[in-house]
C-alpha positions as a Markdown table, in Angstrom:
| # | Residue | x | y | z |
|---|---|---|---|---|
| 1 | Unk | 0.3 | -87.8 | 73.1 |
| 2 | Unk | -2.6 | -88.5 | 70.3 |
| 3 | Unk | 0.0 | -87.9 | 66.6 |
| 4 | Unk | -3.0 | -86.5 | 65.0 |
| 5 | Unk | -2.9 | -83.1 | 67.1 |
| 6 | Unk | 0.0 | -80.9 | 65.8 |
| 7 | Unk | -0.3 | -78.4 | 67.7 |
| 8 | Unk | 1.0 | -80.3 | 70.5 |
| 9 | Unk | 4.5 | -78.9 | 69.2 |
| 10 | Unk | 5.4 | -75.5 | 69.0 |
| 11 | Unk | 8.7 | -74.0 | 68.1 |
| 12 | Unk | 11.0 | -73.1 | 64.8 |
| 13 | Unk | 12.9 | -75.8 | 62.3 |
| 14 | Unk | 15.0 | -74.3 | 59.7 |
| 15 | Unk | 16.9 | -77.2 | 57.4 |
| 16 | Unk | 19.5 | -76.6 | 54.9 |
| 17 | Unk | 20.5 | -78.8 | 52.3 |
| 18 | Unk | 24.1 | -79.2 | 53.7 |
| 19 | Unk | 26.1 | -78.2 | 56.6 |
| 20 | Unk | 28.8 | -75.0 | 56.7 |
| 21 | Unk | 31.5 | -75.3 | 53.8 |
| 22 | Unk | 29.3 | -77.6 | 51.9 |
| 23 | Unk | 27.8 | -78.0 | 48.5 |
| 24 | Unk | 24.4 | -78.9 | 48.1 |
| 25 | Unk | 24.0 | -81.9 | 45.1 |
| 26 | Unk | 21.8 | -80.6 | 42.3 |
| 27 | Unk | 21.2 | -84.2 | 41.3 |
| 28 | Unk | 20.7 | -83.0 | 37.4 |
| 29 | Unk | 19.4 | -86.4 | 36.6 |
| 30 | Unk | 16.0 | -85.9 | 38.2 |
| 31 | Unk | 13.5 | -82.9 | 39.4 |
| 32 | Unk | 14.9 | -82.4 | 42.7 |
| 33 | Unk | 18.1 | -81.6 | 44.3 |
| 34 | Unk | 19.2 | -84.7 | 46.5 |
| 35 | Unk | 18.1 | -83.1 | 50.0 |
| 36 | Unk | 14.4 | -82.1 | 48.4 |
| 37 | Unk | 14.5 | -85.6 | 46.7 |
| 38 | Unk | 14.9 | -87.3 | 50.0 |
| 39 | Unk | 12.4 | -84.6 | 51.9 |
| 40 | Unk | 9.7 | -85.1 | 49.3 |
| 41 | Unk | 9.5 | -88.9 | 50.1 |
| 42 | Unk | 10.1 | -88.5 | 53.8 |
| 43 | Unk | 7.0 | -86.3 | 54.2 |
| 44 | Unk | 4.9 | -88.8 | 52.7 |
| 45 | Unk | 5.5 | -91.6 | 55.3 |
| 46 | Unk | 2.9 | -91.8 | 57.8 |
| 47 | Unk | 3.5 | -91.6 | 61.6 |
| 48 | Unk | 7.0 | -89.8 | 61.7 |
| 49 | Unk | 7.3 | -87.0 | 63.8 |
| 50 | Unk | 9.3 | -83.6 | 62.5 |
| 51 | Unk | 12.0 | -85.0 | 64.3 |
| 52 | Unk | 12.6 | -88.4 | 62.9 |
| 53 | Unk | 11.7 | -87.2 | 59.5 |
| 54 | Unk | 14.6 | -85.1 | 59.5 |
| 55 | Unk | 17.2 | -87.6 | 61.2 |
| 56 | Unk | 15.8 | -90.2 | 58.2 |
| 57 | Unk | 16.3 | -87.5 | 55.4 |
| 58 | Unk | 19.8 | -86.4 | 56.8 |
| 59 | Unk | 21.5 | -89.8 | 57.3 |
| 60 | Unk | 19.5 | -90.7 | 53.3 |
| 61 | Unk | 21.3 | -88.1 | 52.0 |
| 62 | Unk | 24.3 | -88.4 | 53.6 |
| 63 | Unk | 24.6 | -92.1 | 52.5 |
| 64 | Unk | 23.5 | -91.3 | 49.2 |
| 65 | Unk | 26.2 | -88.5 | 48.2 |
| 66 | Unk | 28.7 | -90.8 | 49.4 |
| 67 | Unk | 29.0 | -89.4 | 52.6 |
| 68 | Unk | 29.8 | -85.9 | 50.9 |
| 69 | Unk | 26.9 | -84.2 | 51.8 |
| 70 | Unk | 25.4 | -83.5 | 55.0 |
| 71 | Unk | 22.1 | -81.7 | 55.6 |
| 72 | Unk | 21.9 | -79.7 | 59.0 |
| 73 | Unk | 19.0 | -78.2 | 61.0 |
| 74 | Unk | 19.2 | -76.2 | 63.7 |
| 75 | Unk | 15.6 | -76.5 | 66.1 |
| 76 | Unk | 14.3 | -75.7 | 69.2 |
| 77 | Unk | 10.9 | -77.3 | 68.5 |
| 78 | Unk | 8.8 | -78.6 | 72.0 |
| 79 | Unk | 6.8 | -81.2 | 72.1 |
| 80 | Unk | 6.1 | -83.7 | 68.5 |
| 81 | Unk | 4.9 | -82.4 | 65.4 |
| 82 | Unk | 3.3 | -84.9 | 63.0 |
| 83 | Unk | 2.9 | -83.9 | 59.3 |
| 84 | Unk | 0.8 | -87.4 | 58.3 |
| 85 | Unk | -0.3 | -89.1 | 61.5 |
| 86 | Unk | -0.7 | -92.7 | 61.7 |
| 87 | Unk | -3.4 | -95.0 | 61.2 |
């Protein structure tokens, strides 16, 4: 499948910052929250598909909340969905 052609995927992702009876981190220190920091930089690498964005933002977050915070995602996306394709 040729990355560059999104609409090779088709389908719904909703994310949220943290799983049931969770609490998000605000992360007060910087701009974002801790999910959106680690979202924001996830999105700008090149060749990940929706997919292994999100499995690279969850287990980022997860490490650095100290294992307290655990984003979830429920999908039923087809196919592979590339924000920034590669070179």
């Amino acid at each position: 499948m040729n990355p560059a052609r999104a609409a090779d995927a088709e389908g719904t992702l909703i994310a949220f910052a943290t799983g049931d009876n969770n609490v998000a981190a605000d992360n007060p220190a910087e701009n974002n929250g801790l999910f959106t920091k680690h979202l924001v930089a996830a999105l700008q690498t090149a060749a990940l598909c929706l997919d292994e964005i999100f499995r690279s933002v969850k287990q980022d977050v997860f490490l650095a909340s100290g294992r307290k915070q655990n984003p979830f995602t429920y999908d039923n996306i087809v196919g592979r969905y590339y924000f920034q394709p590669g070179p």
